[in-house]
C-alpha positions as CSV (number, residue, x, y, z in Angstrom):
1,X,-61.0,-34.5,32.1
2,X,-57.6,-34.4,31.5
3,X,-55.7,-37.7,30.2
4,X,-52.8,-39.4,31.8
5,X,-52.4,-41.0,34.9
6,X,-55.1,-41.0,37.3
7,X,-55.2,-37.6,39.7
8,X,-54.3,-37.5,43.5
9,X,-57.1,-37.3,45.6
10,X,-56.8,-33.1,45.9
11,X,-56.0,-32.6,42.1
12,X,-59.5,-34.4,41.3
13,X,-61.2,-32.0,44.5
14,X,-59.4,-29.1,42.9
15,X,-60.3,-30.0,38.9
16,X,-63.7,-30.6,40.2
17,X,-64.3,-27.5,41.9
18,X,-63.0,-25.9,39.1
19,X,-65.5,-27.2,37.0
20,X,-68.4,-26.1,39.0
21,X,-67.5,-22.6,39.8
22,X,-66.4,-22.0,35.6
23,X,-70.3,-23.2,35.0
24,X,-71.4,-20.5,37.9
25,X,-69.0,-18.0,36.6
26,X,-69.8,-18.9,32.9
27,X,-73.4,-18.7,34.0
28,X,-72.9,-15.4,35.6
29,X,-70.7,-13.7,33.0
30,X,-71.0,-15.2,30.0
31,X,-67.8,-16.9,28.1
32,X,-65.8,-14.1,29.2
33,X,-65.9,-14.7,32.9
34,X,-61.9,-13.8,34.4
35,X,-60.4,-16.6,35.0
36,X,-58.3,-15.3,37.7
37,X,-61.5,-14.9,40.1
38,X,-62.9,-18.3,38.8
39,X,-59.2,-19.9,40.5
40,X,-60.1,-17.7,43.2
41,X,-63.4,-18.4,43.8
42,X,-62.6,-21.8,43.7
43,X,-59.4,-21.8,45.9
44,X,-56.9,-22.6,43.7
45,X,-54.2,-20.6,42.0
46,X,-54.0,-19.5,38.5
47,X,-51.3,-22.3,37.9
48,X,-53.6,-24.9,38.9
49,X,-56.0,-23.9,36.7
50,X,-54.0,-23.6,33.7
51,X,-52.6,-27.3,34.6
52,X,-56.0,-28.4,34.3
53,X,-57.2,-26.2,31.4
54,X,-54.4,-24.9,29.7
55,X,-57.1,-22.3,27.7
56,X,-60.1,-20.8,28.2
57,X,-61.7,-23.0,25.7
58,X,-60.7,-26.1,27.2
59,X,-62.1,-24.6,30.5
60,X,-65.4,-23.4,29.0
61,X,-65.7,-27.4,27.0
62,X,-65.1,-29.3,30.1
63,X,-67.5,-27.3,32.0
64,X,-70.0,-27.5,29.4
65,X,-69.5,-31.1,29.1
66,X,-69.8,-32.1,32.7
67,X,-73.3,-30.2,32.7
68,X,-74.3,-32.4,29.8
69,X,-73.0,-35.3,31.8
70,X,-74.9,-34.4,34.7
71,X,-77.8,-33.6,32.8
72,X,-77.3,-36.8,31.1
73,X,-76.8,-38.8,34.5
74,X,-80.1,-37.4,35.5
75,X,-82.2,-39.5,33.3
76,X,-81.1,-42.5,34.9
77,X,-81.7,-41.0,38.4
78,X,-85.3,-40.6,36.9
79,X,-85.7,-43.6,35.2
80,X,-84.9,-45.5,38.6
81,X,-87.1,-43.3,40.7
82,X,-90.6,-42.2,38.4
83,X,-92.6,-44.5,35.9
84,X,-91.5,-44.6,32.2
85,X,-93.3,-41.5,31.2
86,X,-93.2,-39.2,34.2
87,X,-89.0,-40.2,33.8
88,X,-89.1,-38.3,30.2
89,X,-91.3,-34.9,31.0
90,X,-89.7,-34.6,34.5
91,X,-86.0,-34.8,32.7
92,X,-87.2,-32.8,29.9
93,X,-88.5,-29.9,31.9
94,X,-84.7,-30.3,33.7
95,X,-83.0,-30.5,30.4
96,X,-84.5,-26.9,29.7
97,X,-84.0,-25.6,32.7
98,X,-80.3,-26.8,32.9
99,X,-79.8,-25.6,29.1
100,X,-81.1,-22.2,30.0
101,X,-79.3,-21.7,33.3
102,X,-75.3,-22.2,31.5
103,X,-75.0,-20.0,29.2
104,X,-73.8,-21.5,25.7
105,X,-75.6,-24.7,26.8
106,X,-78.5,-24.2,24.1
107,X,-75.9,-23.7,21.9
108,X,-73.9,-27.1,22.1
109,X,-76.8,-28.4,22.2
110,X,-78.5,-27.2,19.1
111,X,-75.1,-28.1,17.2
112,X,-74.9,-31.5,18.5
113,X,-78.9,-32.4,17.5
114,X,-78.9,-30.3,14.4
115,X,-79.1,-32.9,12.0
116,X,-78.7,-35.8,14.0
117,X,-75.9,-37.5,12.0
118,X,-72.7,-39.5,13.2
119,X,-70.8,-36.0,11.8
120,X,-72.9,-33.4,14.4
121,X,-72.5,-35.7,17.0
122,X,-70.2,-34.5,19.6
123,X,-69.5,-35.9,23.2
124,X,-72.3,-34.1,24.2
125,X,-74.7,-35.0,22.0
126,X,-73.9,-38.3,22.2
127,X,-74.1,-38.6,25.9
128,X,-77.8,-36.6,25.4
129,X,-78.4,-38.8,22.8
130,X,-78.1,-42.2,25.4
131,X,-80.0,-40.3,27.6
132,X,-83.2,-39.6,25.8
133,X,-83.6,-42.9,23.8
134,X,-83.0,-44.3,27.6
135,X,-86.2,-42.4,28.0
136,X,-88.3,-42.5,25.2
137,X,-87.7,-46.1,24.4
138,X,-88.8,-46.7,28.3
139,X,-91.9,-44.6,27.6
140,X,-92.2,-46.5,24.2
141,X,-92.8,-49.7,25.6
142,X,-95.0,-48.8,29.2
143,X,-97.5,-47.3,26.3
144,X,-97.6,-43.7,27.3
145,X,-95.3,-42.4,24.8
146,X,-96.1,-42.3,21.0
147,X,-94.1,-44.9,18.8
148,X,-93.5,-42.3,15.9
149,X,-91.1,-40.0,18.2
150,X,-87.6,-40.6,18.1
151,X,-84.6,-39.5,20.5
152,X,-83.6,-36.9,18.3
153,X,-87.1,-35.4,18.2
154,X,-87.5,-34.8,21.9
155,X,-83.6,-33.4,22.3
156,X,-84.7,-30.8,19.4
157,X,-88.1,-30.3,21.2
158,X,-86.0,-29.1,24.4
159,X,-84.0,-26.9,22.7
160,X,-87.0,-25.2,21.2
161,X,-88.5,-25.2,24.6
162,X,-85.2,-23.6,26.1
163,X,-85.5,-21.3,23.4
164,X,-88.9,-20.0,23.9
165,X,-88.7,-20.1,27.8
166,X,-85.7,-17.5,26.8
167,X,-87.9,-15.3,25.6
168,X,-89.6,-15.1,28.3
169,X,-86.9,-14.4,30.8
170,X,-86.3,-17.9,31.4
171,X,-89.0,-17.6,34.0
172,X,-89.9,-21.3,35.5
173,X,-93.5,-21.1,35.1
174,X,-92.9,-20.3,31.3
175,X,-90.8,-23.9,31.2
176,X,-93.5,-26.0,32.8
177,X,-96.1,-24.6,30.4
178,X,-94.6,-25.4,27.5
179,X,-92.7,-28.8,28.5
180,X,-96.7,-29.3,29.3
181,X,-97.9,-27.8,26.1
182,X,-95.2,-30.0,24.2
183,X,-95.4,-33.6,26.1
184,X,-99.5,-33.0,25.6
185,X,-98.7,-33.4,22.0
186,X,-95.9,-36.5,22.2
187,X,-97.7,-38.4,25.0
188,X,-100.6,-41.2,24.2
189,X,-102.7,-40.5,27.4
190,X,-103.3,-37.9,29.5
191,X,-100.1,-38.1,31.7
192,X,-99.6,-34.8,34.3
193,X,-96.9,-33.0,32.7
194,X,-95.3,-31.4,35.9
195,X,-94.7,-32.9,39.4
């Protein structure tokens, strides 16, 4: 988000449309999408892009960053909706999914959970790091989620899964099989693994 003053009304549309057709185009393309049809697709000019994003890379780290935030908003949608541990393997079988489907995703992530210290801790990994220990602490104490697992561990465990699912063409019935392969192994009881 840019700093400042608060936006107008139609700068925030604009900044915000931005931001979701860079993810599609990023998605699409890969970090070299034109930036021209990204303005165009989204019905801006070039100007108002580069007001907003002055570089690519600012483009490409804002979009990134409000998947992560989304992704990261999500847990609380499912912690207010699902039971403790259906919350944590319906939001880790998203998490994949969402790191698989923006390209560059897996990689942000896998920097910001590499070691798990203050120093590899970006804003994204910070805001996934909230999210999960939401989670698994919630899991923790309804019973249905091992005490020995940690944040960090399930964050690293997605990015393995997003990994994996990869190799498989990123195929959805790949991801559910091993988010259900890998919660088999992190859950006390026998919780259904997919909805």
């Amino acid at each position: 988000m840019t700093r400042g003053r608060p936006m107008r009304a139609d700068a925030r549309r604009n900044y915000e449309r931005l931001l979701k057709v860079a993810a599609e185009a990023f998605a699409e393309h890969g970090e070299g999408a034109s930036l021209d049809d990204i303005a165009k697709r989204a019905g801006v000019g070039s100007g108002t892009l580069y007001r907003h994003f002055p570089t690519r890379q600012a483009l490409l780290e804002a979009a990134y960053l409000d998947r992560v935030e989304a992704l990261a908003a999500r847990a609380g949608e499912l912690a207010e909706e699902l039971p403790p541990g259906e919350a944590l393997v319906a939001w880790l079988g998203e998490l994949c999914v969402g790191t698989i489907q923006v390209r560059g995703m897996r990689s942000l992530l896998g920097s910001a959970v590499k070691d798990g210290s203050e120093a590899a801790v970006t804003a994204c990994g910070t805001n996934m790091n909230e999210a999960a220990a939401r989670l698994v602490g919630a899991a923790q104490r309804e019973g249905t989620l091992r005490a020995d697992v940690e944040p960090i561990d399930v964050l690293r465990l997605a990015h393995g899964v997003a990994t994996a699912s990869e190799l498989a063409n990123g195929d959805s019935g790949a991801i559910r099989r091993y988010v259900s392969l890998l919660t088999e192994g992190l859950l006390t009881q026998g919780l259904p693994a997919t909805r």
